[in-house]
DSSP file (Angstrom, degrees, kcal/mol; ACC not computed):
  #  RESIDUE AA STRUCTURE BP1 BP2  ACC     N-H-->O    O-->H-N    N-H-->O    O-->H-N    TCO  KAPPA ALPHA  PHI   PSI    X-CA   Y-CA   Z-CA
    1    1 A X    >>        0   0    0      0, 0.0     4,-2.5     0, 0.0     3,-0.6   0.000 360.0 360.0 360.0 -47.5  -15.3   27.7   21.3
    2    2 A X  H 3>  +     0   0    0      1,-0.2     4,-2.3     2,-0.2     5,-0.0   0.821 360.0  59.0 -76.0 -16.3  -14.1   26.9   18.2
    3    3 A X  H 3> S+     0   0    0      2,-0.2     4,-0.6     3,-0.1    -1,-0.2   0.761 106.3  50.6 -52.0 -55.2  -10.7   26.6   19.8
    4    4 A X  H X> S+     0   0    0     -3,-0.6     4,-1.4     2,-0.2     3,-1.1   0.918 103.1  61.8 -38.4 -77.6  -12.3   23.7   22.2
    5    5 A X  H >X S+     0   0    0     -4,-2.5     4,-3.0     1,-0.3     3,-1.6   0.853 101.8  50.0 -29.9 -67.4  -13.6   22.0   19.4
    6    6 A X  H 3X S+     0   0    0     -4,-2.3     4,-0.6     1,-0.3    -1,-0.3   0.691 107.4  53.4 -21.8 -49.1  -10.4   21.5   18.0
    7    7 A X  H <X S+     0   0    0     -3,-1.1     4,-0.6    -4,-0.6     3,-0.3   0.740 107.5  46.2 -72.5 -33.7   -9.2   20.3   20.8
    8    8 A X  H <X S+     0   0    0     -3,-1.6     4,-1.1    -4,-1.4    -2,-0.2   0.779 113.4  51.5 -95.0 -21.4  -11.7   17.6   21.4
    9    9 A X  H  < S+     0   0    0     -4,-3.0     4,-0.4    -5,-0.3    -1,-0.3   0.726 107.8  50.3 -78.8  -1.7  -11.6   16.5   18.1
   10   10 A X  H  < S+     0   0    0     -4,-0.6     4,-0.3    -3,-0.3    -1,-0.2   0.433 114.0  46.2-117.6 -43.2   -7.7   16.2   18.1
   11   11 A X  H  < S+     0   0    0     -4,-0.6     4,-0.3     1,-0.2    -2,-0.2   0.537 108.2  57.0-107.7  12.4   -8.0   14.2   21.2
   12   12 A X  S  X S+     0   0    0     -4,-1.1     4,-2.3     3,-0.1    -2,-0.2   0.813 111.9  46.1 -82.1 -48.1  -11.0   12.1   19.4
   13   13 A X  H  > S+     0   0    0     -4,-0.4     4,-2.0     2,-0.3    -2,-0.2   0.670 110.4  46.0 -89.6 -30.0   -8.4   11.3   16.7
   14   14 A X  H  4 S+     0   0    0     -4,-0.3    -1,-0.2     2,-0.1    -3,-0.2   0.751 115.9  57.3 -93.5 -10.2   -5.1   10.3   19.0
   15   15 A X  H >> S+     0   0    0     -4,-0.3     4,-1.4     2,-0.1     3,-1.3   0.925 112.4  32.2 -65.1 -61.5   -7.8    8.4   20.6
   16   16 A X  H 3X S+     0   0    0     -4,-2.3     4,-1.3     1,-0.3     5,-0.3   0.990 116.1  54.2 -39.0 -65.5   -9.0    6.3   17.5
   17   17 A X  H 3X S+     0   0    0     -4,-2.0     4,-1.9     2,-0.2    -1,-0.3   0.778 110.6  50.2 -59.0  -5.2   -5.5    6.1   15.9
   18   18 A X  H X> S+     0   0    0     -3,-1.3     3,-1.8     2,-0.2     4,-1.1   0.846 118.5  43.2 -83.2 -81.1   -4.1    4.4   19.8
   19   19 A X  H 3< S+     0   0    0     -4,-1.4    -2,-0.2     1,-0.3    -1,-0.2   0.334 114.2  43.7 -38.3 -24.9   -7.1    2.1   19.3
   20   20 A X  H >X S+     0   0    0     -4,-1.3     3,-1.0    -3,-0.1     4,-0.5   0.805 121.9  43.9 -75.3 -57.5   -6.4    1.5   15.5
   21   21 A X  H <X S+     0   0    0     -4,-1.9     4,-2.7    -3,-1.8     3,-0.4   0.758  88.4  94.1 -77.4 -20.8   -2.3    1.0   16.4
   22   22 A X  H 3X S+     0   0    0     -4,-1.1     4,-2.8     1,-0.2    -1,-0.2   0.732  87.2  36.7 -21.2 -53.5   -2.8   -1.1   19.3
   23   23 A X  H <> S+     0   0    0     -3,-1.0     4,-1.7     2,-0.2    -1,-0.2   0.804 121.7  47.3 -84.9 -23.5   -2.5   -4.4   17.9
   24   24 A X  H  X S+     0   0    0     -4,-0.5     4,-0.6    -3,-0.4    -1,-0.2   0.964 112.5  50.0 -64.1 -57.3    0.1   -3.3   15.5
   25   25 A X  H >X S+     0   0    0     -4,-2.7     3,-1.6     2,-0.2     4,-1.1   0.906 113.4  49.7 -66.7 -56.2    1.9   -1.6   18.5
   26   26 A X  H 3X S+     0   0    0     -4,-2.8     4,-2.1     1,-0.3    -1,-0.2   0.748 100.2  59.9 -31.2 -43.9    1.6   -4.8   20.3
   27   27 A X  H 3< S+     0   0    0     -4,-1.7    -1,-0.3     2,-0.2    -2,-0.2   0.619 107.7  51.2 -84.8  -1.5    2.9   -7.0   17.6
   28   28 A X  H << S+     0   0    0     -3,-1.6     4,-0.4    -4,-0.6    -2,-0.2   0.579 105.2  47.1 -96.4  -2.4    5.9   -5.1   17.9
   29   29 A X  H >X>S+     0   0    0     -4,-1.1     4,-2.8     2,-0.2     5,-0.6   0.795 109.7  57.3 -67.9 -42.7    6.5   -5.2   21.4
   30   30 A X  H 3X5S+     0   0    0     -4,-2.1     4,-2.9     1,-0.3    -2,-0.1   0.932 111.9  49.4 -58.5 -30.6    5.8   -9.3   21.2
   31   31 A X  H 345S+     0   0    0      1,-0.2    -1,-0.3     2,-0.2     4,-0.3   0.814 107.4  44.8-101.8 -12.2    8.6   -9.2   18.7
   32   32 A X  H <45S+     0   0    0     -3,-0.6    -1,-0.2    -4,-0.4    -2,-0.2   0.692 119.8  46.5 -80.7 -15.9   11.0   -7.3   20.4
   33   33 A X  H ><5S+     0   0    0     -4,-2.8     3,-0.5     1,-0.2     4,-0.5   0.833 125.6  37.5 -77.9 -40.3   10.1   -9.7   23.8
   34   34 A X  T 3X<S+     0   0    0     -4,-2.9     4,-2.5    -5,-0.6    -1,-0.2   0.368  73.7 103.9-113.1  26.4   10.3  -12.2   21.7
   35   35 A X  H 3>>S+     0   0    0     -4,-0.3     4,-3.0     2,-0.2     5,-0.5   0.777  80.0  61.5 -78.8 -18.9   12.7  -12.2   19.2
   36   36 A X  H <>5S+     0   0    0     -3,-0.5     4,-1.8     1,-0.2     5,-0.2   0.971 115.7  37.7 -58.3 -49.5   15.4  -14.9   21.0
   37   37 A X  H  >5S+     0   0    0     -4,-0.5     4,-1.7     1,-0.2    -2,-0.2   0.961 116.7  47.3 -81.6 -29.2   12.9  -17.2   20.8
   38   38 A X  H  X5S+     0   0    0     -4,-2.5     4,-0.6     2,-0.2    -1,-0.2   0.732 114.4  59.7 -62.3 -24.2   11.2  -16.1   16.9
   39   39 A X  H >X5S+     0   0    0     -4,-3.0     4,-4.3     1,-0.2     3,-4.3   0.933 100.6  46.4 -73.3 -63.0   14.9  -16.2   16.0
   40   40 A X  H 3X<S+     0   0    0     -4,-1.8     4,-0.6    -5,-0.5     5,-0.2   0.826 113.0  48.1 -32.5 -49.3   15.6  -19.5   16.8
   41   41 A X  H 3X S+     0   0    0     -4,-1.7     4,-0.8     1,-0.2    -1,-0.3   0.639 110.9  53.3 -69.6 -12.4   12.3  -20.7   14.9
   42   42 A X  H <X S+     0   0    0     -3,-4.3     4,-2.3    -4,-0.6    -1,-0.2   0.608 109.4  51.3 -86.0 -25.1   13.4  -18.6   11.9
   43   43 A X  H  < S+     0   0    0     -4,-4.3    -2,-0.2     1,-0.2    -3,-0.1   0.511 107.3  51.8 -93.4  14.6   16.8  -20.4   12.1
   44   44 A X  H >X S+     0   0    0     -4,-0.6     4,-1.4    -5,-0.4     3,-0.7   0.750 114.7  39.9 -93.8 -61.1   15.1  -23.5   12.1
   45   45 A X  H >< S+     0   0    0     -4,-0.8     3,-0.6    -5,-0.2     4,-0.4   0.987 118.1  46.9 -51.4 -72.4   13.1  -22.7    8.9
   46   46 A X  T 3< S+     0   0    0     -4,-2.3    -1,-0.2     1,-0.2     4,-0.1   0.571 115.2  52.5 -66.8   5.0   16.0  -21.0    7.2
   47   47 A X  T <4 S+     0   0    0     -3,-0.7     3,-0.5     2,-0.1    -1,-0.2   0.784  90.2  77.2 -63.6 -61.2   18.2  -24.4    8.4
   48   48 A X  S << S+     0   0    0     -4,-1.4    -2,-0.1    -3,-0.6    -3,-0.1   0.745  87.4  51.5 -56.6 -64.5   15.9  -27.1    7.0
   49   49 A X              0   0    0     -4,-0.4    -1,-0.3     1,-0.3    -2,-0.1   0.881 360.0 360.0 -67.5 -40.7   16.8  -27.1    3.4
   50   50 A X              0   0    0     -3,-0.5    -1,-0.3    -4,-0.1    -2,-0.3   0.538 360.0 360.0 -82.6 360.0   20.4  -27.3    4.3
């Protein structure tokens, strides 16, 4: 039993933390999809004073 327990609370907790890291986990997929185009707009920014 107590074995069980464990278990469901274990998979209660790598449930929460997914749900917690999603948008985090997301925003680092977006940035790896999207880093050609976020570079450019960072070399645009880091362009302008010069």
């Amino acid at each position: 039993m107590v074995e069980c327990c464990d278990k469901a609370i274990h998979s209660c907790r790598t449930i929460l933390n997914q749900t917690i890291r999603t948008p985090f986990s997301n925003a680092i997929l977006d940035q790896t999809i999207r880093t050609p185009f976020s570079n450019a707009i960072l070399d645009q920014t880091i362009r302008t004073p010069f």
